[in-house]
N, C-alpha and C positions, 0 to 999 in steps of 0.2 A: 679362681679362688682369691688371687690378690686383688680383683674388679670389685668382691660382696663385700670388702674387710678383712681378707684374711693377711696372714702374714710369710715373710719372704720361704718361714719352715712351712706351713699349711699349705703354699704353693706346690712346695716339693715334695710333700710325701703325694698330694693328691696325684704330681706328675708321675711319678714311679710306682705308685698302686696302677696306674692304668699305662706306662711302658711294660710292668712286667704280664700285660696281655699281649699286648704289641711284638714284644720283645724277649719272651718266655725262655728263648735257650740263652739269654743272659743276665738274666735276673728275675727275682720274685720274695713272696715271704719265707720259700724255704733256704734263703740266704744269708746275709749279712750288709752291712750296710757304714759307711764312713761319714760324717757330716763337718763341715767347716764351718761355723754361723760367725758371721760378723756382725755386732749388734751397732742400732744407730747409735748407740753410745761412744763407741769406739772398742769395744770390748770384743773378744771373740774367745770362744770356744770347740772342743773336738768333742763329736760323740762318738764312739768308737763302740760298733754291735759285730765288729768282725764275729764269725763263727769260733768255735771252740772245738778242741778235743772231746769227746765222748768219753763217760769215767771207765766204759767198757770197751774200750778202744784195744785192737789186739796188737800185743805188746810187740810182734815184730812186721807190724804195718810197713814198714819202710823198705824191706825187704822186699816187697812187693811191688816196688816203683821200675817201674820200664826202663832200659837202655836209650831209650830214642825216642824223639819228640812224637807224643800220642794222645788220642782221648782217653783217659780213664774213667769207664765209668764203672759202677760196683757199689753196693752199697757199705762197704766197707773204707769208704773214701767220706763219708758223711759228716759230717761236723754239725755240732749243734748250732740251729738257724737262730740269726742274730736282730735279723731284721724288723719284727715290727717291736719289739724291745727297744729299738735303736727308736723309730718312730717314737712311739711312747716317751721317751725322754725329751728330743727334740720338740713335742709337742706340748709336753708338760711344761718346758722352759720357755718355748718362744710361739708356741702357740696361741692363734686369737677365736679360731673357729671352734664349733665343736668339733670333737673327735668326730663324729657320725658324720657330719657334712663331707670331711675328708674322703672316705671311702662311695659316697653313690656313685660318681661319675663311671666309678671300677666296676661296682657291682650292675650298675645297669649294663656296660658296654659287655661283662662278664656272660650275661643271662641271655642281652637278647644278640648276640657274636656279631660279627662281621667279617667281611672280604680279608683272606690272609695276604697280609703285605709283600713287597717286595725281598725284604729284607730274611720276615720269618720263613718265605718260600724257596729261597737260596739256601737254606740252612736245613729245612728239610728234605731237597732235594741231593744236599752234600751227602747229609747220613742216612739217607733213606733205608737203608735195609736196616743198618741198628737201630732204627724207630720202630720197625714192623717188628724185632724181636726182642722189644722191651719193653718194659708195662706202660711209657708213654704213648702207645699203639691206640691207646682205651679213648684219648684226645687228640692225636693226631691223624687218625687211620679213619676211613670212610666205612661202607655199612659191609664192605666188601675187603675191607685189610688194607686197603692199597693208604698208603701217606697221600695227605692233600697236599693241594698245589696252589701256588700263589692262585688269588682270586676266589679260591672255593671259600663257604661259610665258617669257619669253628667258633666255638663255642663253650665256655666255661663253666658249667650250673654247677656241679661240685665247689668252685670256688668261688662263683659267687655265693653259694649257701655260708660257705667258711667264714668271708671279708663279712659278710652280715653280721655273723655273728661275732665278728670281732669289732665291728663299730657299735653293736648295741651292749654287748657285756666290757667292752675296752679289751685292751693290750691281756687282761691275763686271761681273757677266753683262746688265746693260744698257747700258753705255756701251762694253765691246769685245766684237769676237767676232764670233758670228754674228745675234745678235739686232741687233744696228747695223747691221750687213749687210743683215739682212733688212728695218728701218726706212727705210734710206734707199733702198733698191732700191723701195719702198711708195711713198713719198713722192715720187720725184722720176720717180715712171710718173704721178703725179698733178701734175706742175711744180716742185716744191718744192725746195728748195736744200741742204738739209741734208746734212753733209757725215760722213765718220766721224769726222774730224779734230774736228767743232764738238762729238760724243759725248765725245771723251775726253779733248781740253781743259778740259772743264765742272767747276768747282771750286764747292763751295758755300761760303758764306766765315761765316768765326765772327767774331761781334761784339759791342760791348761794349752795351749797349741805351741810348736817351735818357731818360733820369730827369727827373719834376715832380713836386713836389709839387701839391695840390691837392684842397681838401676834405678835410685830414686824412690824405688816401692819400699816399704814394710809389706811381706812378706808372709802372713799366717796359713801352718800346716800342721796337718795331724803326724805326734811321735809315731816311734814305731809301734807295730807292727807296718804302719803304712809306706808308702812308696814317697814321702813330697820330701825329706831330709835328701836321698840322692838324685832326684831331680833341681832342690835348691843347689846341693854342688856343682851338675854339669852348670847352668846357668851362674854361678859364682865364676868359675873357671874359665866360662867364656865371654862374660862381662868384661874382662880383664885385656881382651884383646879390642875394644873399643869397637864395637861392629856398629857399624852406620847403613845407610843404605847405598855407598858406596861399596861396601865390600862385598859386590852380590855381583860388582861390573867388573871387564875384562877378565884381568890371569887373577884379579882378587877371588875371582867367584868358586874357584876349585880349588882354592888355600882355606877359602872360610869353611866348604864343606869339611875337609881334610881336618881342620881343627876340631869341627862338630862332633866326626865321626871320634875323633883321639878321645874328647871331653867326656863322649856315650861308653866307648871301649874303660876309662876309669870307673864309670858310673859304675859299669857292669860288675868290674873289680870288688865295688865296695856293697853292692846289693847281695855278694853272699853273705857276709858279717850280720847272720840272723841274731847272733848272741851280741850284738853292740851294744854298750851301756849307755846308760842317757848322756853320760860324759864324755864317750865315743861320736854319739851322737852332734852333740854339738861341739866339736871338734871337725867333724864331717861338716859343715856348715857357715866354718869358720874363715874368714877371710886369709889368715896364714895358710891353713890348707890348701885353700885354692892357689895361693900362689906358687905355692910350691910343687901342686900339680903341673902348673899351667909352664912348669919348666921343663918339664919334664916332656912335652908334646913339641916334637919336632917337627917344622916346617916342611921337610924335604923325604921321609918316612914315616911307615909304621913299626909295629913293633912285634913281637910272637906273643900270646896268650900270657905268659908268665908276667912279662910286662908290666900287665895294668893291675896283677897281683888277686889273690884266691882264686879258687876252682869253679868253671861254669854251673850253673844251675840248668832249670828244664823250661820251654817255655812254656805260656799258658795263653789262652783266650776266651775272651769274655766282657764280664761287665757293662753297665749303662751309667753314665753320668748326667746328671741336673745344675744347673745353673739359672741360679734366682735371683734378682734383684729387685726390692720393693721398692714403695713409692718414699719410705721413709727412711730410707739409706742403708737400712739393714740386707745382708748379703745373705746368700747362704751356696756352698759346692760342697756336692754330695757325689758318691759313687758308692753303686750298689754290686753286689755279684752272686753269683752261683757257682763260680770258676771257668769252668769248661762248656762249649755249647751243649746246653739241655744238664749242668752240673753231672751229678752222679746217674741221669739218665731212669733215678726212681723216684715214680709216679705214686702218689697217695690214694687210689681209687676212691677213697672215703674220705676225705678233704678235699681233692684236688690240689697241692700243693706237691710241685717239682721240685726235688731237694739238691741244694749242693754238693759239691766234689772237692773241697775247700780245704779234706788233709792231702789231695798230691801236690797241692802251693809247699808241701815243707820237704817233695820227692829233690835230692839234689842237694840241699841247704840245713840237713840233719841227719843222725843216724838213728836218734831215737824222738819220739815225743811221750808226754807227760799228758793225762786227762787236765782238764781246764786252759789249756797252753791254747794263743792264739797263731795261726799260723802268719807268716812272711807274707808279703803285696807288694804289688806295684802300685796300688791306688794311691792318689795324690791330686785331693780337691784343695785346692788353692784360694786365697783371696786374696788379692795384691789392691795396697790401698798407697796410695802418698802423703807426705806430710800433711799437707792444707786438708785431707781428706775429701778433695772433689775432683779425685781421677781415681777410678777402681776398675780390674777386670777380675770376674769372677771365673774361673775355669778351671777344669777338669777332664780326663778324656776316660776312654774305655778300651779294651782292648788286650787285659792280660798284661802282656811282656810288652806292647807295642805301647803304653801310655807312657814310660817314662821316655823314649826315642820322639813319638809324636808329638806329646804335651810341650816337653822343651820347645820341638821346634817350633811350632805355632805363638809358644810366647816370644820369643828370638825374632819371627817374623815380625810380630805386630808392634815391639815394644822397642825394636831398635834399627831392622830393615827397612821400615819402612810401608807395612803392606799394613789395609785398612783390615780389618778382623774376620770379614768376608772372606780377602783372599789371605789373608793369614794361614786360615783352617784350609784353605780348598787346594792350598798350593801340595804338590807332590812332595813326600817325605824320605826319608830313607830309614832304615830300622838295624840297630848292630843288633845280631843272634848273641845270646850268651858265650856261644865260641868264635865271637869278636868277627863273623862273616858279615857284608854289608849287604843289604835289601834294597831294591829300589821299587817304590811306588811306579805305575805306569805314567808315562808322560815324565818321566825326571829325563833330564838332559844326558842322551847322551854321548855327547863329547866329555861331561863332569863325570861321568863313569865310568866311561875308557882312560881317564888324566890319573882319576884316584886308582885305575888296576895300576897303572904306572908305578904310582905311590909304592906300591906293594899291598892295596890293601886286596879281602879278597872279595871281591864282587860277584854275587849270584844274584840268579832271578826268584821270585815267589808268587805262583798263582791267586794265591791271597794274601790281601793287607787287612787286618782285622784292628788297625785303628781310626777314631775317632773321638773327635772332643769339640766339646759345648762352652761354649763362652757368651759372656755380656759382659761390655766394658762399659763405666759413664766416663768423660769428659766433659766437668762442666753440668751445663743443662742439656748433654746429647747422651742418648746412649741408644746403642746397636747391642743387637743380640744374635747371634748365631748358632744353629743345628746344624752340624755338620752333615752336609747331604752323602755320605757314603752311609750312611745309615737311615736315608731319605726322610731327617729332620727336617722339622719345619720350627722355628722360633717363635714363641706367640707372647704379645704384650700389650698395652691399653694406652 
């Protein structure tokens, strides 16, 4: 798209109409969507299509949220899809192509399928028996019931028929008409509440982004409901301890983890304050605050739960993130989701649109919600630019709960250790659980994980890491792009 004329948005939507084939149990149009545009002017903005509450939302939903870290699927978990609303504004503002161009490459890959990837293969071989006993069976299951397997064909025609008709009538052939029709007559044969009303209510709203300095960057991220205000804090907090890429060598190198993991353990803290004011907000972001965290983290221990202050939340996984940078300076970091692998798990036979699971992000972090209320995130698309404006890295990750633990570290690698952006992303992570337990990626060292049980901190294993994050940085007249290969990315540019 960016090769014909198009622009750094028309990149991105085209990228994520054709990840969410690729990538269907973590994103698509029955979702939502966050966008950061940095224009070559210097200017930037948030579009915010998160999902909403449903005006027929049952009033004690919440009661319904698990004890214990799980899939929710149900369609009683459904939130009105944000997504190509979100598009539509993005491309109303910074758009250069037509709308229709945007969507062929989807719709043909749609129509005529291809080999299921690595990635979507692992994912329906995890939940395979909950695929075969959920209306997702109708696109994932062979002629015989059985879920495909990486390599075999699938095939979209449903949505490719849909995306047609949403590139030739535009953005509101999804929110009125017959395609609403057809949605909610889908969804509520499966329980769901979705109303047409909650379709063409749905506004995606324009906003002005939160600004930090830090590390020589300006800093531009999407307010809340998004996840980039307590990511800006761990990275304030540990700006502060001057990491070089010395601090990665000798008995430095399990003090700086030790600080990372305290910096995530606060985050944690303050990612329950769903109710934070914009003035809370940037308070969380602020240079006093950080320092006064940053006193608060001791060298020689951890601390117990209470600590790093509120009550844990639930985790989640998911999400796809995009990283664009045009040939004309303008930026854009996007991150899209459905929640949960495969969201709410309901299939629109008559669309082909997979919908969201988008109200258990508020299981943990509320006791009630409100119709139109947007739910809590971790998403957090970034643009980091510097004064002169000719050093930017554009980035974002995916992953649920593990974006704001990975994203940090990946920035921390590149922008102060030392590591070129390659292995920024590729290097091994660790992830604090909401009940402040530490995670280690495979391959993380360990002698730093035996020094930090020391510490006192608590260190368990996890069969899955479910993050990843996309970057492009320029320096100058150089820039690198990166696709994070745990989700067997590949980075493409001219």
């Amino acid at each position: 798209m960016l090769y014909v004329g198009g622009s750094a948005v028309d990149g991105a939507i085209a990228a994520l109409l054709c990840t969410s084939l690729m990538n269907p149990q973590s994103m698509g149009i029955g979702g939502g969507v966050i966008f950061t545009v940095y224009n070559a002017n210097g200017t930037a903005k948030i579009i915010n299509a998160r999902e909403t509450v449903p005006r027929n939302v049952k009033p004690d939903l919440l009661e319904d949220c698990p004890k214990t870290v799980q899939l929710m699927p149900g369609s009683q978990w459904i939130g009105v899809p944000g997504e190509i609303r979100g598009y539509a504004e993005a491309h109303r503002l910074y758009g250069k192509l037509p709308w229709r161009i945007l969507f062929q490459p989807a719709i043909e890959l749609a129509r005529r399928g291809f080999p299921i990837p690595a990635t979507l293969g692992l994912f329906l071989r995890y939940i395979s028996s909950s695929i075969r006993n959920s209306s997702l069976c109708a696109v994932f299951c062979d002629d015989k019931g059985e879920v495909l397997k990486e390599g075999q064909i699938v095939r979209y025609p449903k949505l490719a028929d849909t995306l047609e008709l949403i590139a030739d009538h535009g953005p509101d052939a999804f929110y009125k008409g017959p395609l609403v029709e057809a949605m909610v007559q889908d969804t509520k044969s499966q329980g769901g509440t979705l109303t047409a009303e909650d379709f063409e209510n749905f506004k995606a709203k324009i906003q002005d982004p939160l600004q930090v300095e830090t590390g020589g960057y300006l800093i531009y991220m999407p307010p809340l409901p998004a996840g980039g205000a307590v990511l800006s804090f761990i990275l304030k907090v540990m700006e502060g301890f001057g990491l070089t890429p010395d601090s990665l060598k000798g008995a430095n190198r399990t003090l700086t983890y030790h600080r990372i993991i305290e910096a995530l353990k606060f985050g944690n803290g303050q990612k329950r304050n769903h109710n934070m004011s914009a003035e809370e907000a940037q308070n969380l972001i602020s240079e006093g605050f950080a320092n006064r965290i940053r006193k608060l983290i001791n060298d020689d221990r951890t601390h117990p739960l209470q600590y790093y202050s509120r009550s844990p939340g639930r985790d989640s996984v998911g999400t796809t993130h995009v990283s664009v940078l045009a040939e004309d300076g303008s930026a854009v970091s996007v991150t899209s989701t459905i929640n949960h692998i495969f969201g709410s798990m309901v299939y629109s036979p008559k669309t082909g649109v997979i919908f969201n699971n988008e109200l258990a992000d508020f299981c943990g972090k509320k006791t009630s919600i409100l119709p139109g209320e947007q739910p809590p995130s971790a998403v957090a698309p970034l643009v980091f630019v510097n004064k002169s404006r000719n050093s930017m890295l554009v980035i974002g990750g995916s992953g649920g709960s593990w974006i704001t633990s990975s994203t940090a570290q990946v920035i921390m690698n590149h922008l102060w250790l030392g590591y070129d952006l390659k292995d920024a992303i590729g290097a091994p992570v660790l992830y604090v659980t909401p009940t402040n337990e530490v995670q280690f990626e495979k391959n993380f060292s360990t002698t730093v994980k035996e020094e930090l049980r020391a510490m006192g901190h608590t260190v368990t294993e996890s069969a899955h890491f479910f993050n990843v994050v996309n970057a492009v940085s320029k320096q100058g007249g150089c820039i690198a792009a990166v696709s994070d290969a745990r989700k067997k990315g590949v980075a493409a540019g001219y």
